[in-house]
VOPAGU-2260 file (C-alpha; in pm, 1 decimal, decimal comma):
REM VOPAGU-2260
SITE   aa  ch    i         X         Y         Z
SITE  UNK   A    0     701,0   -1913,8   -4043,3
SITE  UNK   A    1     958,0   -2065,0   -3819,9
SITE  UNK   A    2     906,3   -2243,0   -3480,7
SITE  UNK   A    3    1077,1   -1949,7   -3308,5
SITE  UNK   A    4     887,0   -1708,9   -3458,9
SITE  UNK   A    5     561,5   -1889,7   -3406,9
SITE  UNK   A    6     665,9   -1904,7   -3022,5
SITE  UNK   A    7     667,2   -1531,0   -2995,2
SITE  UNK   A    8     374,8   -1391,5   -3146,5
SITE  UNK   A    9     133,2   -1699,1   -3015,8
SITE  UNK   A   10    -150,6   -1512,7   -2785,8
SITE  UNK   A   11    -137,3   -1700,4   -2491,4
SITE  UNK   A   12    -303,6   -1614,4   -2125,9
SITE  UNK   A   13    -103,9   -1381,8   -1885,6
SITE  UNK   A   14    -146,9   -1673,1   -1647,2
SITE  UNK   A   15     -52,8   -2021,3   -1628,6
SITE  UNK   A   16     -60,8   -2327,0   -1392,8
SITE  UNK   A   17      85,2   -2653,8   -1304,3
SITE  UNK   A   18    -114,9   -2942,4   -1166,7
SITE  UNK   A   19      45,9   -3141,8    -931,5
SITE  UNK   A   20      44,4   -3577,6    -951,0
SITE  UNK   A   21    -203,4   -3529,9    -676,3
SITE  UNK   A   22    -452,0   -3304,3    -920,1
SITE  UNK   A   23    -389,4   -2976,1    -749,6
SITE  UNK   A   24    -379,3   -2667,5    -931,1
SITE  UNK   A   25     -84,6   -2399,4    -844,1
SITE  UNK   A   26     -74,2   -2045,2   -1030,1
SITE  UNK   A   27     257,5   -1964,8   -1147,8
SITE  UNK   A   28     403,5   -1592,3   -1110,4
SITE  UNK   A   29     395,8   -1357,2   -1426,8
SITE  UNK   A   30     591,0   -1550,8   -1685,2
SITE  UNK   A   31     760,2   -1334,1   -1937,5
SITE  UNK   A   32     757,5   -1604,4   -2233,9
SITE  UNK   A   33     394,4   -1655,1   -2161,0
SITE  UNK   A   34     250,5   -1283,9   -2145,8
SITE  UNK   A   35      96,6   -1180,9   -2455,7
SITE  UNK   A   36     303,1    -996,0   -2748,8
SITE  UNK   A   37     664,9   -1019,9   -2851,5
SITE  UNK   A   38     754,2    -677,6   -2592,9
SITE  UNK   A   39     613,6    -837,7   -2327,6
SITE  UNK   A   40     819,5    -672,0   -2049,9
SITE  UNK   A   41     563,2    -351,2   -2090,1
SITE  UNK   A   42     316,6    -526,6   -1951,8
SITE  UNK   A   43     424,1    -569,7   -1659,1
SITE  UNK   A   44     206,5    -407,0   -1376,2
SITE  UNK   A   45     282,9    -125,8   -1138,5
SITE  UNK   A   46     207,2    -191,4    -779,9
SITE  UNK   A   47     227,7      41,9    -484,8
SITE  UNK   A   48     241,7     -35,6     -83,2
SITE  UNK   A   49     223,4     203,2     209,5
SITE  UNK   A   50     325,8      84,1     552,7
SITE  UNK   A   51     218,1     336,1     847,3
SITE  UNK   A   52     400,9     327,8    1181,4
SITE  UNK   A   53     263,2     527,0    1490,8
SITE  UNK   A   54     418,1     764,0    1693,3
SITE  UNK   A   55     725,2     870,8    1515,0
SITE  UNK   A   56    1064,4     733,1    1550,6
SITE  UNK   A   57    1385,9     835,9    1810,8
SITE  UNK   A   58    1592,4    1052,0    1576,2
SITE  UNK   A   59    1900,5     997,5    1726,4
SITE  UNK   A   60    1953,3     618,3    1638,5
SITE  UNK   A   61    1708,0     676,6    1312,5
SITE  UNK   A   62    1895,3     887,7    1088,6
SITE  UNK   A   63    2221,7     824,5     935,0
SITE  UNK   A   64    2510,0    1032,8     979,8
SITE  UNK   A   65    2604,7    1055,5     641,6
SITE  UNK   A   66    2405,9    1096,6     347,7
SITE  UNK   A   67    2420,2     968,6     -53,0
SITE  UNK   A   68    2462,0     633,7    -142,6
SITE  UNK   A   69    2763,4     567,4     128,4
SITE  UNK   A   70    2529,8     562,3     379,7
SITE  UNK   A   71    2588,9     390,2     725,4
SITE  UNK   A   72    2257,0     229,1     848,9
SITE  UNK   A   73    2176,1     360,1    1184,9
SITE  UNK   A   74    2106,7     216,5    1524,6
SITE  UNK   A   75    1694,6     175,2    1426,9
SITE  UNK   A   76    1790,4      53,8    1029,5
SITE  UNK   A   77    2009,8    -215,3    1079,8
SITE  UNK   A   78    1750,5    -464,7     954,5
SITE  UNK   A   79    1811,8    -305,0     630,9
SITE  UNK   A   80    2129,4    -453,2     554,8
SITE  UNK   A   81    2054,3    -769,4     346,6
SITE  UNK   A   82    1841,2    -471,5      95,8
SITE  UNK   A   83    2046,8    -176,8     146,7
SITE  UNK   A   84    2061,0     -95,3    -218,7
SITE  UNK   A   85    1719,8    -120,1    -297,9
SITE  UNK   A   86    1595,2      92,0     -34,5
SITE  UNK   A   87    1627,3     470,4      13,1
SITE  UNK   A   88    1573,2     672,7     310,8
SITE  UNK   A   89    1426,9    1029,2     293,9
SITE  UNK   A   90    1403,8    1320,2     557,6
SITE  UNK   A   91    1326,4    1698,4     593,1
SITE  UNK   A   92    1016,2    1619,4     425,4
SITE  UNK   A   93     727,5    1859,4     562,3
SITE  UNK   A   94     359,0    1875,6     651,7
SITE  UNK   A   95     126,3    2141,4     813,4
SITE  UNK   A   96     -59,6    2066,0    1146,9
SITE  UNK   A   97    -375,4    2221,4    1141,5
SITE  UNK   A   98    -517,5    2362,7    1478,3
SITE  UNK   A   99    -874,6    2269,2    1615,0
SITE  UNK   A  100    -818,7    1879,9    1611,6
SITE  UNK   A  101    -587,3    1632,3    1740,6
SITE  UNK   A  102    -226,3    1604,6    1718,0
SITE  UNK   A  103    -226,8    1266,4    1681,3
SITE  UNK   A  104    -538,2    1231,1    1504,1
SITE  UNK   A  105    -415,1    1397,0    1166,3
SITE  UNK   A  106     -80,0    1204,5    1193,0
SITE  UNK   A  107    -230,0     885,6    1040,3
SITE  UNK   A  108    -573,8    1028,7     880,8
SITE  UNK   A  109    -404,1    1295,2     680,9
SITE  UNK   A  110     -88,1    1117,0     579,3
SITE  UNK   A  111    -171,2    1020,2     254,6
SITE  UNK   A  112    -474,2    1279,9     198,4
SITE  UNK   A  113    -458,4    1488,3    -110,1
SITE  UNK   A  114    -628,1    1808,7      44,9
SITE  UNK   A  115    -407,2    2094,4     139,7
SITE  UNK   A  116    -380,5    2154,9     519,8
SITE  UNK   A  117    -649,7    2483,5     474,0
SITE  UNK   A  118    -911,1    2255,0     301,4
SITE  UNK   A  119   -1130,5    2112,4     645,1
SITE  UNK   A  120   -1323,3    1924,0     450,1
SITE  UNK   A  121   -1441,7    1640,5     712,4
SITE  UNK   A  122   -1522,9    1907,4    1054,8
SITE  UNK   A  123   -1156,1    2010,7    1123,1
SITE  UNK   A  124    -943,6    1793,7     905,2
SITE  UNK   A  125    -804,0    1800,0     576,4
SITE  UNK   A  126    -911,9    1413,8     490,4
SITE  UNK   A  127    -999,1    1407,6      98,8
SITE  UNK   A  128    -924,0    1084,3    -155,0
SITE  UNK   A  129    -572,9     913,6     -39,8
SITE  UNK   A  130    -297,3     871,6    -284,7
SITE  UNK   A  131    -340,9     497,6    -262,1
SITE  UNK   A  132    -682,8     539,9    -361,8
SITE  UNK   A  133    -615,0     755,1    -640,8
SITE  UNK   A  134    -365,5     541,5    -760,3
SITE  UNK   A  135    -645,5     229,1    -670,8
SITE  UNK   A  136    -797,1     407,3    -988,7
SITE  UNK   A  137    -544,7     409,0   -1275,8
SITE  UNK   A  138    -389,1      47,2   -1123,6
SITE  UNK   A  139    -691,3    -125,7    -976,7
SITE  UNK   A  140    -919,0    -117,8   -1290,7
SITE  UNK   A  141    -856,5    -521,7   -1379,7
SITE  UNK   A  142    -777,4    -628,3   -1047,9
SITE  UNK   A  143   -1022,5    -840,1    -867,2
SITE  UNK   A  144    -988,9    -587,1    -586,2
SITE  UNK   A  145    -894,6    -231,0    -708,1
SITE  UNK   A  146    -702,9    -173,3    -295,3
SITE  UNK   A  147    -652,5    -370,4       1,9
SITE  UNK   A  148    -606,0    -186,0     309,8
SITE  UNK   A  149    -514,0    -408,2     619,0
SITE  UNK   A  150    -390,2    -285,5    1004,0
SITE  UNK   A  151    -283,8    -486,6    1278,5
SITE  UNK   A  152    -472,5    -318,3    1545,1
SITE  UNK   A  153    -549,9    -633,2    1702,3
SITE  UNK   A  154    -757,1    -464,6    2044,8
SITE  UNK   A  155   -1098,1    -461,0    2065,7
SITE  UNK   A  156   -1179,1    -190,4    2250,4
SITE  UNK   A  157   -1237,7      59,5    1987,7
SITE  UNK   A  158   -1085,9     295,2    2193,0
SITE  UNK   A  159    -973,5     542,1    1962,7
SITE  UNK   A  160   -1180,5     673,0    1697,3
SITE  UNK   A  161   -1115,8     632,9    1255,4
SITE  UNK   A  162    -872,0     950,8    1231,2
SITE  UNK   A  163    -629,0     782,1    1478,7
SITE  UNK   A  164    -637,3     419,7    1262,5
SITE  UNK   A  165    -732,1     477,7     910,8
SITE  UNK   A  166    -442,4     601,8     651,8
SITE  UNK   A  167    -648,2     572,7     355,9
SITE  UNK   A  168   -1015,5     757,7     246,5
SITE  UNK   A  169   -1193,5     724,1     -21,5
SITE  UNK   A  170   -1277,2    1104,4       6,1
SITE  UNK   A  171   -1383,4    1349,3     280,2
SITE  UNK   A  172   -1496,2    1160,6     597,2
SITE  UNK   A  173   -1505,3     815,6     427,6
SITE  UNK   A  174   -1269,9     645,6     540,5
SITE  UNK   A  175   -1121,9     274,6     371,5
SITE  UNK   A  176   -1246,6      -3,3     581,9
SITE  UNK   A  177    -891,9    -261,1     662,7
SITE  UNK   A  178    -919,1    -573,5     747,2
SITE  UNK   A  179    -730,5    -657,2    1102,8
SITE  UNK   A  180    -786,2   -1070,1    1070,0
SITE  UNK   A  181    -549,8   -1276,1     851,6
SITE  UNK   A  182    -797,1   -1537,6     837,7
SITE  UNK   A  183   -1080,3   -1253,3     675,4
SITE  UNK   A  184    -803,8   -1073,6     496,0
SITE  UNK   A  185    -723,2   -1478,0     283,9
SITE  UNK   A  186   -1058,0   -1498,3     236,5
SITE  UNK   A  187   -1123,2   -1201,0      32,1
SITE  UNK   A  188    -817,6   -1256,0    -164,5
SITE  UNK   A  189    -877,3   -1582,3    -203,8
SITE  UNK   A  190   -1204,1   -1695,6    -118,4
SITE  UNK   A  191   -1422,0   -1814,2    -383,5
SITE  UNK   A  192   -1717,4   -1653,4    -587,9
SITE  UNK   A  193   -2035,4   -1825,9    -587,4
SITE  UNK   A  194   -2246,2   -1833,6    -884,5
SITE  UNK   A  195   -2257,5   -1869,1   -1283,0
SITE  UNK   A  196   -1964,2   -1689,8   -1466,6
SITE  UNK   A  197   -2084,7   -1402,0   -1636,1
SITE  UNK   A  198   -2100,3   -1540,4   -2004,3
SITE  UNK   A  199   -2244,2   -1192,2   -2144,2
SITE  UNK   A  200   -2203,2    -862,9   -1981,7
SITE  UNK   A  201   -2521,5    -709,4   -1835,5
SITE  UNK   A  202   -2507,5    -377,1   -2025,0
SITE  UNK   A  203   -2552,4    -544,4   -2343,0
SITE  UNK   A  204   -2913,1    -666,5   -2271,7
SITE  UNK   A  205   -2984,1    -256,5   -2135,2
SITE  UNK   A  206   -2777,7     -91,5   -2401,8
SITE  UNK   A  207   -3015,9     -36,5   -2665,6
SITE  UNK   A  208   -3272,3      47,1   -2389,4
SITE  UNK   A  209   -3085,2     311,8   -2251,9
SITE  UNK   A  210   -2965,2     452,7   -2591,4
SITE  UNK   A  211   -3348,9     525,1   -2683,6
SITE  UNK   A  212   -3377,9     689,6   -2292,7
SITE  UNK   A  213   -3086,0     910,8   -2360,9
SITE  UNK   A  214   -3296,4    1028,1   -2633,3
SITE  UNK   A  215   -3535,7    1193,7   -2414,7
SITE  UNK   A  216   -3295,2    1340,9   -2120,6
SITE  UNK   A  217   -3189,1    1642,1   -2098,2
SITE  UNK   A  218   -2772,7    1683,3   -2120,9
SITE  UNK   A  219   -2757,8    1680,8   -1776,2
SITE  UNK   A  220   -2914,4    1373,8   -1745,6
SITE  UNK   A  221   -2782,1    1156,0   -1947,4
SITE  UNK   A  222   -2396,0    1326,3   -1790,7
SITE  UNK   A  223   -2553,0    1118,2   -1502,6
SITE  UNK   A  224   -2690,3     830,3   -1708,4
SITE  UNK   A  225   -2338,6     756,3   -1856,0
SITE  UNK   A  226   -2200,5     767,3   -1539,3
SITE  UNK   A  227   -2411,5     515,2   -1391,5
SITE  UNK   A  228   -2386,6     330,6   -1699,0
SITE  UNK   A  229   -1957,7     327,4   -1621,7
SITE  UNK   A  230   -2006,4     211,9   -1269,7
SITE  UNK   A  231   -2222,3     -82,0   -1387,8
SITE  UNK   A  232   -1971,3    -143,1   -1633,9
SITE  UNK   A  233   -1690,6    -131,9   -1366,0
SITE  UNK   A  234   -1827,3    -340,5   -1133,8
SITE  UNK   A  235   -1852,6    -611,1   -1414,1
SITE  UNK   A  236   -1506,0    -589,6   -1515,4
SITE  UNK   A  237   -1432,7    -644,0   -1115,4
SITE  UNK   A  238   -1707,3    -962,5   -1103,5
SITE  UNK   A  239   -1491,2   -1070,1   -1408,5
SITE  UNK   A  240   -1171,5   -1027,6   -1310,9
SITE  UNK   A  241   -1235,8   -1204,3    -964,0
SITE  UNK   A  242   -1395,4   -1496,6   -1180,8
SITE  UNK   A  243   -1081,6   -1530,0   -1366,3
SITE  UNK   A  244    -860,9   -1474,3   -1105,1
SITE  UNK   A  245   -1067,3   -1791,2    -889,5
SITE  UNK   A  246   -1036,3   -1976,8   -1229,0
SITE  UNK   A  247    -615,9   -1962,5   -1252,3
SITE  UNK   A  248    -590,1   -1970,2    -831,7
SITE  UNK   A  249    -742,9   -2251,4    -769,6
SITE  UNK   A  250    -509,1   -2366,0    -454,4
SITE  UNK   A  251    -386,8   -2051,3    -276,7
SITE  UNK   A  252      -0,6   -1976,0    -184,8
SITE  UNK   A  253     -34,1   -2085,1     179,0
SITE  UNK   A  254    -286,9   -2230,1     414,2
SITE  UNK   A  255    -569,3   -1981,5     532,6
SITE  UNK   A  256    -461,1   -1838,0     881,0
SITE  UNK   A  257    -676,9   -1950,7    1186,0
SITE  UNK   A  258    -705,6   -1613,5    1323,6
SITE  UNK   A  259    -451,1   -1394,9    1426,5
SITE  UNK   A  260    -129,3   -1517,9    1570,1
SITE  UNK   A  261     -50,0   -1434,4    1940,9
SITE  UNK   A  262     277,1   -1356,8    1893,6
SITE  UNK   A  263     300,8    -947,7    1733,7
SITE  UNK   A  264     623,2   -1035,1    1454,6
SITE  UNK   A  265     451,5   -1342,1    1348,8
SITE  UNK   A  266      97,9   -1127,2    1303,8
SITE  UNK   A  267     309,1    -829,4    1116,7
SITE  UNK   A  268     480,1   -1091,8     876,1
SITE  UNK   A  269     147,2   -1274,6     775,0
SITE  UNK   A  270       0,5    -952,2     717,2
SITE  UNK   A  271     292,9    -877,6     472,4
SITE  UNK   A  272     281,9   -1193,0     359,1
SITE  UNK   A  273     -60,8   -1111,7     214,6
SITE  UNK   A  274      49,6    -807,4      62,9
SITE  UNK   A  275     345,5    -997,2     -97,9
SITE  UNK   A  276     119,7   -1280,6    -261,4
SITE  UNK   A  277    -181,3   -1040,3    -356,1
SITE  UNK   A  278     112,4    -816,3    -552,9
SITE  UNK   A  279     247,2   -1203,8    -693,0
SITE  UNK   A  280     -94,7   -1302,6    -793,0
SITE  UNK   A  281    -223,4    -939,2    -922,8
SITE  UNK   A  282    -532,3    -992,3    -724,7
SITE  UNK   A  283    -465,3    -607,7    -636,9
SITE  UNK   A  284    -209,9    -345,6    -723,0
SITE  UNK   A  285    -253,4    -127,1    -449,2
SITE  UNK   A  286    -192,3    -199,5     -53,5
SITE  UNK   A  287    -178,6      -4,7     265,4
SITE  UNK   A  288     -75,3    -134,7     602,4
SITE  UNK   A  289    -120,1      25,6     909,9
SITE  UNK   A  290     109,1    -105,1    1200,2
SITE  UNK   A  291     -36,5      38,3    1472,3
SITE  UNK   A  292    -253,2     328,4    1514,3
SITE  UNK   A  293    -197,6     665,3    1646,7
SITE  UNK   A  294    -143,1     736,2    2050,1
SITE  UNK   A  295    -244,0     413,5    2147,1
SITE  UNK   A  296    -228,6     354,7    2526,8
SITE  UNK   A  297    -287,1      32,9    2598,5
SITE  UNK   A  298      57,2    -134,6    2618,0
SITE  UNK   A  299     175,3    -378,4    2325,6
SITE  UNK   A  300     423,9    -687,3    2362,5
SITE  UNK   A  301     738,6    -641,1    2102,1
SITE  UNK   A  302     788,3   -1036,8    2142,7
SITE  UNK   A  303    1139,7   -1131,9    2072,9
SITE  UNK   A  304    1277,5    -737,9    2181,9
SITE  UNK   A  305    1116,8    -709,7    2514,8
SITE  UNK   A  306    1000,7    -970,3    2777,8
SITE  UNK   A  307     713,9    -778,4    2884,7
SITE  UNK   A  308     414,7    -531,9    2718,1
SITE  UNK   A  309     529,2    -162,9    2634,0
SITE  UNK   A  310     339,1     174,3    2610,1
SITE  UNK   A  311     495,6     303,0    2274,8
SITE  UNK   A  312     320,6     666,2    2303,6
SITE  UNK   A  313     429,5     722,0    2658,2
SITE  UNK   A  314     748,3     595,4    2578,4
SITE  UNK   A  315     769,5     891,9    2349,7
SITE  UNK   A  316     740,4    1127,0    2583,7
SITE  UNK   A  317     923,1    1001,9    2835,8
SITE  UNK   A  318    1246,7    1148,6    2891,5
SITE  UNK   A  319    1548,6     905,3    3036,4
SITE  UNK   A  320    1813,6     716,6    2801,4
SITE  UNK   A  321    1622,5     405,0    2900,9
SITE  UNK   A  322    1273,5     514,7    2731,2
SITE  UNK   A  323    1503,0     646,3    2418,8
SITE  UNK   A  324    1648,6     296,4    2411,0
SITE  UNK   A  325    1335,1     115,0    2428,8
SITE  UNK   A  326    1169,8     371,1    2096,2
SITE  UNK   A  327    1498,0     240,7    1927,2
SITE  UNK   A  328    1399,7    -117,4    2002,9
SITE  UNK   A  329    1032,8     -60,9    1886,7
SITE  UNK   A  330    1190,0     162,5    1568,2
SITE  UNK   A  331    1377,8    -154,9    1471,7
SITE  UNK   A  332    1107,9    -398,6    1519,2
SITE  UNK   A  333     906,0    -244,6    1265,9
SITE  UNK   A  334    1183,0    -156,1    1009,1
SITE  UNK   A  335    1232,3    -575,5    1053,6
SITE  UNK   A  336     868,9    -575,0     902,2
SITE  UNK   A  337    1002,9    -313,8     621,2
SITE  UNK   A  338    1292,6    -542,7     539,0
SITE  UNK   A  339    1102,0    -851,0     559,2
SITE  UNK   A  340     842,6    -716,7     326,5
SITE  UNK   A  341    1105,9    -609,3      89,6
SITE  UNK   A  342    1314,2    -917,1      60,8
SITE  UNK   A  343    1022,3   -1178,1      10,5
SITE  UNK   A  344     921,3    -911,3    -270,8
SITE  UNK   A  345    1271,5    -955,9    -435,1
SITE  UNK   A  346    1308,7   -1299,0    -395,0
SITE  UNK   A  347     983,9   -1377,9    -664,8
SITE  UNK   A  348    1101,1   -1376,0   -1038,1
SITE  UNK   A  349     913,6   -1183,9   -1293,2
SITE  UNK   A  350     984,8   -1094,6   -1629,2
SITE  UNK   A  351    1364,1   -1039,0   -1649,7
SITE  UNK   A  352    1381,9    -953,2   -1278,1
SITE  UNK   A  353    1201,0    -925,9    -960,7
SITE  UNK   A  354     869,3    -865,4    -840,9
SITE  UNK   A  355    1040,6    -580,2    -625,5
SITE  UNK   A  356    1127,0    -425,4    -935,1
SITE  UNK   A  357     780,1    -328,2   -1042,5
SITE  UNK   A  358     715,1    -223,1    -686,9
SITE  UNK   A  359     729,6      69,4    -462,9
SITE  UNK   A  360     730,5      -5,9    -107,1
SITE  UNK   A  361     700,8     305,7     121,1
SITE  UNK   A  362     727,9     334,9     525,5
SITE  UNK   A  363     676,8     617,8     720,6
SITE  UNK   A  364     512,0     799,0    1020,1
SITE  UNK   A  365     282,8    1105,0    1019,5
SITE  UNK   A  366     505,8    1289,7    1267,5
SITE  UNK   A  367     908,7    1269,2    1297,6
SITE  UNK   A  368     986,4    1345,0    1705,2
SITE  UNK   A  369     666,0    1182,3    1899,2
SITE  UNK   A  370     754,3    1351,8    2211,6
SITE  UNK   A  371     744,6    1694,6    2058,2
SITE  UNK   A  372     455,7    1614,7    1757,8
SITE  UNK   A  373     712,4    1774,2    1548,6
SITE  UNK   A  374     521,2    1730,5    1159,2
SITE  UNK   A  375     835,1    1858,7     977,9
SITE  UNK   A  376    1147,8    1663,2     893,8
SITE  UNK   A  377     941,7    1327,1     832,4
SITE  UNK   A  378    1111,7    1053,5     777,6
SITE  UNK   A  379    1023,2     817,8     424,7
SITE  UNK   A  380    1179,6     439,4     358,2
SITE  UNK   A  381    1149,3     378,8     -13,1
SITE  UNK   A  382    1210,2       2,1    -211,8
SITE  UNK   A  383    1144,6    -123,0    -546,2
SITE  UNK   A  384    1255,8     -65,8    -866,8
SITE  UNK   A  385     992,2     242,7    -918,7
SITE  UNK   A  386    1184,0     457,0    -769,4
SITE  UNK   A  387    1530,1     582,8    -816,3
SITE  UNK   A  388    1774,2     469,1    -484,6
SITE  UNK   A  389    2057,4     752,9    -377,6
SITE  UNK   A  390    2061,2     556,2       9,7
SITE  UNK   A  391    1997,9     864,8     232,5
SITE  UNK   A  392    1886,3    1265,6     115,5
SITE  UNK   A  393    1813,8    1477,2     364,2
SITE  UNK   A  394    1622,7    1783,3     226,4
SITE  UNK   A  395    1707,8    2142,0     294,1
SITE  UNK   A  396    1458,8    2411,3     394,1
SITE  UNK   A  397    1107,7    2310,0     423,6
SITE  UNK   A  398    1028,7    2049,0     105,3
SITE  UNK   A  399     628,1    1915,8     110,9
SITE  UNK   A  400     612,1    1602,7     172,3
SITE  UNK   A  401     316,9    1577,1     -60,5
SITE  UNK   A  402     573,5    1639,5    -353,1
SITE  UNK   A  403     689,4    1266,9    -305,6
SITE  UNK   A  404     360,8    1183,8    -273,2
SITE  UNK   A  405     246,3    1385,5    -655,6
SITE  UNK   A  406     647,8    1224,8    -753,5
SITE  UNK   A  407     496,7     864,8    -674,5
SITE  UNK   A  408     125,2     982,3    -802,4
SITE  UNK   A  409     264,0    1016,2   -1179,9
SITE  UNK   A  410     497,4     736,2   -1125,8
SITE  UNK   A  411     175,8     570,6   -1139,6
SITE  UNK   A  412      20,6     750,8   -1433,0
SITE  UNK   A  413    -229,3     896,3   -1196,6
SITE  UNK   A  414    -246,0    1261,3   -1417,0
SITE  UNK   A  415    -244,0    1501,0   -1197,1
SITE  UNK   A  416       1,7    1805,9   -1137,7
SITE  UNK   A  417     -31,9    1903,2    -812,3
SITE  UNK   A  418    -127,3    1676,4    -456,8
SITE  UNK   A  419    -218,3    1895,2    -167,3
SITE  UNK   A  420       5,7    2172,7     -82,8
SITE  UNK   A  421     279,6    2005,2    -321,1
SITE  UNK   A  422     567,4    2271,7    -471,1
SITE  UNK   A  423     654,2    2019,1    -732,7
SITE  UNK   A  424     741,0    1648,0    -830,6
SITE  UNK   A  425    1086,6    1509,9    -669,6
SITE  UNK   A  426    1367,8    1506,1    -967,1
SITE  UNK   A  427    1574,6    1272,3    -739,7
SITE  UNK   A  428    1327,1    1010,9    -644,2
């Protein structure tokens, strides 16, 4: 057998490390020549992140005039440019308001929901499993944490209740818990487990025990015996991939935050930052960010745009060019979060390309026109190399928006064939 050939077929662990002169262990991104297998490309994982912004955006400096692959970035997309061509933009998508609750309230809690808009299944709203969680499921099965859900709602008021801040449930009226501190959001991706590693999995000393119990249960019963058996299983594999994933990240990409920073970009990029690195280090495959939640009004400084605090709801419904200029401001500040995200994403090597390429990055708001609550002709930003990029499609008619979401649902082998009031999966995306 020659050397080369030896090379290629040699098992070796997904993961590898360098240790510095000073004895310090750094894990290395997902190196092709080091994954197991001679097609080692296949391997590589499938990761999905949703970014929420509040409030809609200003349509008039929002949307492009022209649409395909020509595209002219408007006003609000100018931080765009330097990833044009990996991003698309997507509008005339639809959703249904349902009457009975808040306007506001369903923008954010139902955004991602997979029940129709006539299944109330939590009092008046249509909140059943997200599509990040049901992705969480098919992606998140060897990840030390199967979805990390983070917002940068920094006030501590509580003033508004979980359907205003929470884009992702884990089914009707349980809603994800997100993490708002940098400094808590490090530590669960990189703090450390305490504890013997698991040298022999727990079912195998109850195995034989509960094979002779089956014995005796009714069909029903052991239907519910087997599935307890599956989440003690799962939560092993979790224990064990967190053990191996403290074992190869033993010194973490960056220093752990102190808290969060006072100045809003610099608190938007370290969340993404987190995203970025967790994605890197396949501590999870699935992310959602919310930026801000819905019809906040307590005002919120934009540092570097304006020089002091701004009410981005009233804003909305205020009429004069000078309110419409300041959305566009706000718009722009958040797409800078979009673009950031994306181009730290493309700048890590994996495989033969990018980590971007095994990505899909999606922004978007629950309603398009804030000042009208206007649910139809949403507005989508997609990146990564998931998803096909045509620059700007506006769609005709009324088009669910829920058939992206069933489009980026089998993207991720999540087998399914229809997501909440979808018509059918997107040809073009």
């Amino acid at each position: 057998m020659n050397q080369r050939h030896m090379d290629r077929s040699a098992a070796l662990p997904r993961r590898h490390f360098l240790r510095s002169a000073a004895g310090g262990m750094f894990a290395l991104p997902w190196l092709e020549s080091l994954a197991r297998g001679v097609d080692a490309g296949t391997s590589l994982p499938q990761r999905f992140a949703f970014i929420y912004t509040p409030n809609g955006y200003n349509q008039d400096t929002f949307l492009p005039q022209s649409e395909g692959a020509s595209w002219e970035l408007s006003p609000a997309l100018k931080p765009l440019e330097p990833v044009r061509n990996q991003v698309s933009l997507l509008s005339g998508l639809d959703r249904e308001f349902v009457p009975g609750t808040g306007v506001h309230a369903q923008c954010g809690s139902c955004w991602l929901t997979s029940s129709a808009p006539q299944e109330t299944l939590d009092g008046g709203f249509p909140t059943n499993t997200t599509l990040d969680q049901l992705m969480a499921r098919q992606l998140g099965r060897d990840t030390p944490l199967p979805s990390l859900e983070l917002s940068c709602n920094d006030f501590t008021n509580r003033k508004e209740t979980k359907y205003f801040e929470c884009i992702s449930w884990y089914g009707p009226g349980h809603a994800a818990q997100t993490e708002k501190n940098p400094r808590t959001a490090f530590g669960r991706l990189f703090g450390r487990l305490n504890g013997d590693v698991l040298n022999q999995s727990v079912l195998d000393h109850v195995q034989s025990s509960a094979t002779q119990l089956a014995s005796r249960l009714s069909s029903a019963d052991r239907s519910k015996l087997d599935e307890y058996l599956e989440s003690v299983r799962q939560t092993e594999r979790r224990i064990q991939a967190a053990e191996r994933a403290a074992a190869r990240i033993t010194e973490p990409p960056f220093a752990e935050p102190a808290g969060i920073p006072q100045r809003r970009d610099e608190y938007l990029r370290l969340m993404g930052d987190l995203i970025v690195h967790a994605f890197r280090l396949d501590l999870t495959r699935v992310a959602t960010l919310l930026v801000d939640p819905e019809r906040w009004d307590s005002p919120r400084m934009f540092d570097g745009v304006f020089d002091s605090p701004q009410n981005h709801h009233v804003l909305t419904h205020t009429k004069d060019d000078e309110a419409k200029a300041k959305i566009t401001e706000i718009d722009r500040f958040h797409v800078a979060l979009y673009a950031y995200v994306v181009q730290q994403l493309a700048a890590i090597s994996e495989g033969n390309g990018t980590l971007l390429d095994r990505c899909c990055i999606v922004m978007g708001s629950g309603i398009s026109d804030g000042d009208k609550h206007n649910y139809a002709d949403l507005q989508v930003l997609l990146a990564g190399g998931l998803v096909k990029h045509t620059g700007f499609k506006q769609y005709a008619g009324r088009r669910p928006l829920a058939d992206l979401w069933l489009t980026l649902a089998q993207r991720a082998s999540v087998n399914i064939d229809r997501f909440a009031d979808s018509a059918g999966a997107l040809t073009d995306v």
